[in-house]
Every structure is written in structure tokens, then in C-alpha cells.
C-alpha positions in Angstrom: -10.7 14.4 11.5 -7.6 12.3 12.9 -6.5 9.1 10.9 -7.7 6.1 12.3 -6.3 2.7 12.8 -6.4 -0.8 14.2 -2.9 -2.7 14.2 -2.9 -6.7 13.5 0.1 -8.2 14.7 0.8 -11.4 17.3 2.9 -10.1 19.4 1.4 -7.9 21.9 4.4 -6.0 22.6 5.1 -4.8 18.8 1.3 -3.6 18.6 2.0 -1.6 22.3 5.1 0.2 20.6 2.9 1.0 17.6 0.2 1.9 19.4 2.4 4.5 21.1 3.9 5.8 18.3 1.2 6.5 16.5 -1.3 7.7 19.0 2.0 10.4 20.2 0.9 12.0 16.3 -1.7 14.8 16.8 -3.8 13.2 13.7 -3.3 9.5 14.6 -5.8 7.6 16.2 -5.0 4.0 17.7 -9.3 2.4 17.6 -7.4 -1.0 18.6 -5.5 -4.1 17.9 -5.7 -7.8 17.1 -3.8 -10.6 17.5 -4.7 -12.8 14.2 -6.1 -12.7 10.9 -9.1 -14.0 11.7 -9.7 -11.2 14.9 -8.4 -8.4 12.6 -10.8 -9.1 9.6 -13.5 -8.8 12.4 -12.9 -6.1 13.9 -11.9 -4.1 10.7 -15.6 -4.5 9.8 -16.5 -3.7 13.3 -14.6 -0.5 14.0 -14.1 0.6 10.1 -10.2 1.9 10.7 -9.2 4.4 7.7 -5.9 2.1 7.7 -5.0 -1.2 9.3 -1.2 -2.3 9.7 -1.1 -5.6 9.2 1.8 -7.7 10.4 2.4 -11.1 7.4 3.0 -14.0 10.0 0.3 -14.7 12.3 -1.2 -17.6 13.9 -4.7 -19.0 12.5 -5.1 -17.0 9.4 -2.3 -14.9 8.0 -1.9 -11.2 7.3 -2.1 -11.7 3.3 -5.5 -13.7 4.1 -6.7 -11.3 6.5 -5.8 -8.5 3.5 -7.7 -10.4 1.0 -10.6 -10.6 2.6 -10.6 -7.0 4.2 -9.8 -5.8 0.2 -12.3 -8.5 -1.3 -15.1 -7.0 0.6 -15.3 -3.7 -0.6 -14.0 -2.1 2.8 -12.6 1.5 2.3 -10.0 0.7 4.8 -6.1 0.8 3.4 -4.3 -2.1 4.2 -0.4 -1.1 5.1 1.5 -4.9 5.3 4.2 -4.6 8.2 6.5 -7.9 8.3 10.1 -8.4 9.7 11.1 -10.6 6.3 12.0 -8.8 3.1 10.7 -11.8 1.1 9.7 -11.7 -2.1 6.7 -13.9 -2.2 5.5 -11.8 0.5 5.3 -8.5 -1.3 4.4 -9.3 -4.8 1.2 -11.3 -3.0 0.1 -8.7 -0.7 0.4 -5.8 -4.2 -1.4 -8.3 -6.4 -4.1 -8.4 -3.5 -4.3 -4.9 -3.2 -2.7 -3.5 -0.3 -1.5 0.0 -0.4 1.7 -0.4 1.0 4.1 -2.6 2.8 6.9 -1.5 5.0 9.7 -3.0 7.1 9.3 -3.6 11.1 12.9 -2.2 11.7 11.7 1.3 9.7 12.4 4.2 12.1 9.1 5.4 13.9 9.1 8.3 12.1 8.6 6.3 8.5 5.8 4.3 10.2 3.9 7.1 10.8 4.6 8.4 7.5 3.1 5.5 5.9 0.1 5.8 7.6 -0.3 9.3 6.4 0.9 8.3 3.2 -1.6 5.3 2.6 -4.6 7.1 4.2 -4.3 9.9 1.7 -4.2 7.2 -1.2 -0.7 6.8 -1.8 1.3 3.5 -2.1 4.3 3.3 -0.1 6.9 0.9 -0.4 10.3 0.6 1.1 13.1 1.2 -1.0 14.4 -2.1 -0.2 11.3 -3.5 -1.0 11.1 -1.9 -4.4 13.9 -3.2 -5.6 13.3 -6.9 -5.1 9.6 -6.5 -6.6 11.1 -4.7 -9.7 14.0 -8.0 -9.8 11.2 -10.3 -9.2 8.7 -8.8 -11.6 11.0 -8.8 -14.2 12.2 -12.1 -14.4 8.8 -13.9 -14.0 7.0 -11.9 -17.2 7.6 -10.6 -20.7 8.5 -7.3 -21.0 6.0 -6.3 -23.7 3.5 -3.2 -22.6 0.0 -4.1 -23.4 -2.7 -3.1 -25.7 -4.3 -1.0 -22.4 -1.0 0.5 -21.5 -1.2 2.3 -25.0 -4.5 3.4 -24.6 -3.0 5.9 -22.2 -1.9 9.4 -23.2 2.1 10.9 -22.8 1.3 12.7 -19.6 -1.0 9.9 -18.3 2.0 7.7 -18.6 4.1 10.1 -17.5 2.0 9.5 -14.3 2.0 6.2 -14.0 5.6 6.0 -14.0 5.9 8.1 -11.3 3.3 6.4 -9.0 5.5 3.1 -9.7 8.3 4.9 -8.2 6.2 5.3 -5.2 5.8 9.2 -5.0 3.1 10.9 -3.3 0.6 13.1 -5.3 2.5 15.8 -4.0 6.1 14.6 -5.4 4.4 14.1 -8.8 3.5 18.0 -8.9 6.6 19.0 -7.8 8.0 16.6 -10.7 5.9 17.8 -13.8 5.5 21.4 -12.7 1.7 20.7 -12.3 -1.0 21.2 -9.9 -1.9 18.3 -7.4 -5.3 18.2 -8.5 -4.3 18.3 -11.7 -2.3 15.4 -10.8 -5.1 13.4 -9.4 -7.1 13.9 -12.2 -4.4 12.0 -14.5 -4.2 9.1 -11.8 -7.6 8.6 -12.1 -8.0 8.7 -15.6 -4.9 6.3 -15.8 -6.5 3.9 -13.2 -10.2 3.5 -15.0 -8.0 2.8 -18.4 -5.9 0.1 -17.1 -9.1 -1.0 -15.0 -6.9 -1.0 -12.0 -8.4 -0.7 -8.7 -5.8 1.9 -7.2 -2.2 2.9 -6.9 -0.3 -0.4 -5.7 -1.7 -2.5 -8.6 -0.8 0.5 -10.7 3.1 -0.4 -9.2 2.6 -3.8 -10.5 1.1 -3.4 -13.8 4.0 -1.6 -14.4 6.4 -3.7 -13.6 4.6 -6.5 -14.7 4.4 -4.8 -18.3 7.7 -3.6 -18.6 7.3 0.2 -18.3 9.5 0.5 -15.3 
């Protein structure tokens, strides 16, 4: 079965352009689009999208509103941010929210297409660029002390988790530890019910957030 989505931006010429890109993969498929928070919420619940892209600034209720309440409601749907500002505040809100991912607008098509992939299969994916302003931000807003759940973990569970908080796939981590992707799975979900973590982008910020990385 393809990859669905709905794309959530204002300007209807950006969600044309994504539209087209995407729908040109074989396993993409565009369900629709919306122009606000507010519509995109809506029809998230309506058409139930495996991901939607969701563009930061938009009129009447944001993206990172929109992502909240899309997350908050127990939706399966993965929540990829899209914005044209590499802002702090911006990514570090939509990660503590639970999004899955957050990538420039000015990535080439080919990276946008790879996100969706990416976050569909249960990935994060941030931008390199993007990575490196959360890890400067992280840092300098908390204490660098791991916590009492953090050493609950064992070596190769660790192992994993600092591996997801570089932002590689399942399939990287395998490659990486000379393990089985299944195998790998298994340790991210044991990892995730320890730290009580709903998925893999909060896993990027409790790591950061606790000094591991």
C-alpha cells in the first residue's frame, strides 16, 4: 500500500509543488491539502493521512497548534514540520510536541520525499542544520546530568538511543552495530517503554535534554 498524505501549508502554490513531487513517487499518495491549522486538523481526522507535512506559519491556528492537537488525539498520523525559518523555538516546540520530523522548505525534492518515507516508516528526520541548533539550544537551557531512567537502560539499549539522536534510520543502526533490523527495533522499543517516551523524536530530546549526546 502507497504512503499517504495531506500537505498543510498557506500558500497554495508551495502545496501544488509538493503535491507534484510527491504524487511523481510510485508509493506516494497526495489524499489533499489545507490551507490552515484549523482546516488541517480537520481533515487529518477526516481522511486519516499516514503522514501530514505541516508548514509552522499559518493564518488562524499555526502548524505547532495544528501538530498538538493532531498528536494529542491519539491519531496514528506522523506529523513532518516543513517551515522556511531555521528557528530555534520552532523546532525544540514542535519535538517536545511530538512530531517526527522537521525539515527545511529549500531541501531538494529528493530529501522531501525521503522524509516522508523516512517518517512513515517510524523514523525521525531532522535536517542537519536543524540538529545542530537543537543540540546548541538543548544544551544551554538544561543540566547536563543523565537521569535516574536513562540508567535504567542497558549498554546496547543506550547504544541505541544514541544513535536514534543522531537521526539514523533503523536501517543505519544495523549497519552501525553489525545487528539485525529487527533486532534493532526490538532495542528501540525496549528503550522507548523505559524512558516512557512516546516515540523516536522525543527520544532525540531526552537525549539532548539529559546530556547523552
Amino acid at each position: 500500500m502507497p504512503t499517504t498524505v495531506l500537505i498543510a501549508d498557506d500558500q497554495a502554490m508551495v502545496r501544488a509543488g509538493f503535491a507534484a513531487l510527491l504524487g511523481a513517487a510510485d508509493d506516494i499518495t497526495v489524499l489533499g491539502d489545507a490551507a490552515d491549522g484549523l482546516i488541517a486538523v480537520d481533515e487529518v481526522h477526516r481522511l486519516k493521512p499516514d503522514v501530514v507535512l505541516m508548514d509552522v506559519r499559518m493564518p488562524r491556528r499555526d502548524g505547532l497548534w495544528a501538530a498538538e492537537q493532531i498528536i494529542s488525539s491519539g491519531s496514528s498520523t506522523k506529523v513532518l514540520m516543513l517551515t522556511t525559518f531555521d528557528i530555534d523555538d520552532y523546532v525544540y516546540s514542535a519535538l517536545r510536541i511530538g512530531a517526527s520530523g522537521f525539515l527545511l522548505k529549500d531541501a531538494p525534492a529528493d530529501e522531501l520525499v525521503r522524509a516522508v518515507r523516512v517518517v512513515a516508516a517510524g523514523d525521525a528526520l531532522l535536517a542537519p542544520s536543524v540538529t545542530k541548533r537543537l543540540i546548541e539550544q538543548v544544551t544551554s537551557r538544561t543540566t547536563r546530568k543523565a537521569t535516574a531512567a536513562a540508567e535504567s537502560l542497558t549498554p546496547r539499549e543506550l547504544e541505541v538511543l544514541l544513535t536514534v539522536a543522531d537521526g539514523k534510520s533503523n536501517g543505519e543502526i544495523a549497519d552501525e552495530l553489525f545487528v539485525s533490523e529487527q533486532t534493532v527495533k526490538t532495542h528501540v522499543s525496549n528503550m522507548l517503554t523505559k524512558l516512557g517516551l512516546r516515540d523516536r523524536a522525543q527520544a532525540v530530546v531526552f537525549a539532548y535534554e539529559n546530556g547523552l549526546k
